[in-house]
C-alpha positions as semicolon CSV with decimal commas, in nm:
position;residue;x (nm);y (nm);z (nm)
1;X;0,018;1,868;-0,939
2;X;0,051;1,678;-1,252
3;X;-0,124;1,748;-1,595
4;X;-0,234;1,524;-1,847
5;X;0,023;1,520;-2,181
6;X;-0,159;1,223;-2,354
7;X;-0,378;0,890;-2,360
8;X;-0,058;0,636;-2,429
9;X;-0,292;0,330;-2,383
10;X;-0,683;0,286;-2,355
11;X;-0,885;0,001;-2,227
12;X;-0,889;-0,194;-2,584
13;X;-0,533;-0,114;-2,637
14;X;-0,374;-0,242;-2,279
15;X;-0,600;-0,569;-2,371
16;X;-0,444;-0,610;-2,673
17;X;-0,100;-0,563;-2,514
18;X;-0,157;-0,814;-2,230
19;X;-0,268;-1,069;-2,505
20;X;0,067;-0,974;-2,723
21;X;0,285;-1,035;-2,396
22;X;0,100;-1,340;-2,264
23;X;0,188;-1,470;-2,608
24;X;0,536;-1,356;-2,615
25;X;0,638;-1,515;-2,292
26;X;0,465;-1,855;-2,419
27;X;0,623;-1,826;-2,744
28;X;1,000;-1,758;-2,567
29;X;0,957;-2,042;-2,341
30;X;0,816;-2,291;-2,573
31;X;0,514;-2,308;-2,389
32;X;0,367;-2,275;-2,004
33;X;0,499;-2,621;-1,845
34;X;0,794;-2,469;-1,671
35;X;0,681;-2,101;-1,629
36;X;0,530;-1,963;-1,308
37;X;0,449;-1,603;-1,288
38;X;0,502;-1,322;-1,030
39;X;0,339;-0,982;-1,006
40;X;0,474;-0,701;-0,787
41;X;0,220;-0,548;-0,571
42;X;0,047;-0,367;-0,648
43;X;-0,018;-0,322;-1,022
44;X;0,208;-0,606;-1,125
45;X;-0,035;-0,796;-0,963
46;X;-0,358;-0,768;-1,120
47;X;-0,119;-0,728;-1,506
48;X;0,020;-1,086;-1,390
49;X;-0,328;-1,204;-1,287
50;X;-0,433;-1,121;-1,693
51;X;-0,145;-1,262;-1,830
52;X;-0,198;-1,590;-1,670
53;X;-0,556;-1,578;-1,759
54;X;-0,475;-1,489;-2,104
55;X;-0,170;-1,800;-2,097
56;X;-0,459;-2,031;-1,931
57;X;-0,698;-1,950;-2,284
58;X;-0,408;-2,038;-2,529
59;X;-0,214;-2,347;-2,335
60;X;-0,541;-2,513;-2,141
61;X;-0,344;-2,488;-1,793
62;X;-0,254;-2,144;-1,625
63;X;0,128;-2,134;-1,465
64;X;0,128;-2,144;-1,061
65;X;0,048;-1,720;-1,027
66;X;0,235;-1,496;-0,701
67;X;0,282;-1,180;-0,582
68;X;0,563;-1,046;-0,421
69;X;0,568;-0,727;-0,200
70;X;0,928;-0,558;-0,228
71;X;0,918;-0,311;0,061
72;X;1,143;-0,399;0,240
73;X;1,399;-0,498;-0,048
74;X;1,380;-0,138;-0,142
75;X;1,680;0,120;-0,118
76;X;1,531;0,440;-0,049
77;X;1,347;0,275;0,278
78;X;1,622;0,488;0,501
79;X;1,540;0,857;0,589
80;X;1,177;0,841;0,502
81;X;0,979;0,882;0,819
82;X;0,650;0,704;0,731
83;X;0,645;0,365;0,824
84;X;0,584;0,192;0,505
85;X;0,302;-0,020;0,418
86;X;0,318;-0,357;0,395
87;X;0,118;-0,539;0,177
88;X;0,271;-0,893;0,214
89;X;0,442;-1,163;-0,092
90;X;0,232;-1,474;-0,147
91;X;0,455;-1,724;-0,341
92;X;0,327;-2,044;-0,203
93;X;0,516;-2,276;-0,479
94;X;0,848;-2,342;-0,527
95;X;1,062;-2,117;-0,811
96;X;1,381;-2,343;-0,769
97;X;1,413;-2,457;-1,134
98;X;1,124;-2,321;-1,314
99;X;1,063;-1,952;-1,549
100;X;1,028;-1,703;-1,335
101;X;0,858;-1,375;-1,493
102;X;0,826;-1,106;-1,294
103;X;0,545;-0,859;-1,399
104;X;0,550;-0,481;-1,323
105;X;0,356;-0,192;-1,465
106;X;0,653;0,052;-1,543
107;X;1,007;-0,016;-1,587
108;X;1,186;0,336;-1,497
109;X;1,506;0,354;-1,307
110;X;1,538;-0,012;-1,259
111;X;1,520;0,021;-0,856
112;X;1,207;-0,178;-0,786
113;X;1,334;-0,482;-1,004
114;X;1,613;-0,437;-0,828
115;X;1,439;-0,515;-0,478
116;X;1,206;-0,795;-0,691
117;X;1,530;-1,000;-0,739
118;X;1,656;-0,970;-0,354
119;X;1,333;-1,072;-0,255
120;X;1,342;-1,341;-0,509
121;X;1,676;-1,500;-0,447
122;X;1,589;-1,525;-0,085
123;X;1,297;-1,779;-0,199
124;X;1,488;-1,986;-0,446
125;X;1,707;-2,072;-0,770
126;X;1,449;-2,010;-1,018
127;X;1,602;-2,132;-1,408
128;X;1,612;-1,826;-1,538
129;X;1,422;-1,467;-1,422
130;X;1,275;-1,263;-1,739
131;X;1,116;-0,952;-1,700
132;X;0,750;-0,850;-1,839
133;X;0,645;-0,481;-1,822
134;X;0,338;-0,287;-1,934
135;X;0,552;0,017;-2,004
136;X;0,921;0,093;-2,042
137;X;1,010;0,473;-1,991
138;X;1,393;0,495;-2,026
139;X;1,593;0,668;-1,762
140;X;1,749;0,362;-1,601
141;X;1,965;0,412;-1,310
142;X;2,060;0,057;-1,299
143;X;2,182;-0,209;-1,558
144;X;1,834;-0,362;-1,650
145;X;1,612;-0,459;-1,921
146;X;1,284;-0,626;-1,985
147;X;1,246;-0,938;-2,189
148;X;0,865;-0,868;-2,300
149;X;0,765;-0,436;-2,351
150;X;0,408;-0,395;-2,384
151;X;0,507;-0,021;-2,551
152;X;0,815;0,217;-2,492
153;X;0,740;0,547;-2,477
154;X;0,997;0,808;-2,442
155;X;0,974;1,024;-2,143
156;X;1,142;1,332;-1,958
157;X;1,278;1,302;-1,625
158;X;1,007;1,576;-1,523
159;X;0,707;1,385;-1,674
160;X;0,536;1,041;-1,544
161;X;0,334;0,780;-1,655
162;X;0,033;0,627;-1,473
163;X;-0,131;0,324;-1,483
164;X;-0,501;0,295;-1,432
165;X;-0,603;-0,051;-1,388
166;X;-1,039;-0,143;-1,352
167;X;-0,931;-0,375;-1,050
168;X;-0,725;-0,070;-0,826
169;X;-0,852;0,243;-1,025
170;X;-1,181;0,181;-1,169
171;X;-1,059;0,215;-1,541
172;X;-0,793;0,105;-1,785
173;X;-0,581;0,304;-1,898
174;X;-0,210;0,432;-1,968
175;X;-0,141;0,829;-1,917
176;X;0,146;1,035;-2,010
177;X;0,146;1,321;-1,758
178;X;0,415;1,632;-1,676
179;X;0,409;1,911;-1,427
180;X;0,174;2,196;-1,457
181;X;0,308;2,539;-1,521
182;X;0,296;2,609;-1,119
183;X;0,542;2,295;-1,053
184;X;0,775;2,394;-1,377
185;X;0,888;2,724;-1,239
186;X;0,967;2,587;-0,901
187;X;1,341;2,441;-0,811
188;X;1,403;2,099;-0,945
């Protein structure tokens, strides 16, 4: 059981952030015309959805939009018994050439963009790959770094961050949370 620590982002807050990265990535690649956008599943995908909306406002034309599932590109598929749930990548343009941006909710160890780029290269040469996140943690476990940070926050390995999104959770919102007093005295 997890406890909140603290409200990181509200609903006002993650709109302004959104707007602030939808204008970073335009501003870093002088504009939409060669960008296309990719959200992982399943929060990536409804942060890419804004972003594009957002880019569509400020350039007049909204970048070709996709979501890619990474489950099987993962490496910590082996040894779990649940089968694990599918929920399918729909890229149905080509990346060979263009700005790919991948969109997550929280950059943490590094593993899930990680999987993003197998998955990716096995669909084409994109240009270049840059990385947009709502929320970078620290604690990487593997050599990568976002291009666009909506906020860092500095976190302990015990605590987490969640992302509450209207289209998956019913509210927007960013929380800080760590274990509750029952989960700090058992083993770690």
């Amino acid at each position: 059981m997890r406890a909140l620590k603290g409200t990181i982002m509200d609903e006002q807050s993650m709109d302004r952030t959104v707007t602030r990265l939808a204008h970073e990535i335009l501003e870093h690649n002088k504009g939409a015309s060669n960008i296309v956008i990719v959200g992982i599943r399943t929060r990536g995908e409804f942060l890419a959805r804004r972003i594009v909306e957002k880019i569509r406002k400020v350039e007049g034309v909204a970048p070709d939009l996709g979501f890619l599932d990474i489950t099987l590109y993962r490496d910590d598929l082996h040894g779990k018994l649940e089968q694990p749930e599918m929920k399918g990548t729909d890229i149905l343009f080509d990346i060979s050439g263009k700005d790919l941006v991948i969109v997550d909710d929280v950059l943490y160890t590094g593993r899930t963009i990680r999987a993003a780029l197998d998955g990716l290269v096995a669909l084409g040469r994109p240009h270049s790959i840059q990385l947009a996140v709502l929320v970078d943690r620290g604690h990487r476990q593997l050599p990568i770094k976002a291009d666009y940070v909506g906020k860092n926050v500095a976190t302990a390995a015990s605590e987490s961050i969640r992302v509450h999104l209207n289209e998956v959770d019913g509210e927007d919102s960013v929380l800080l949370m760590h274990p509750d007093s029952d989960e700090r005295g058992s083993a770690q």
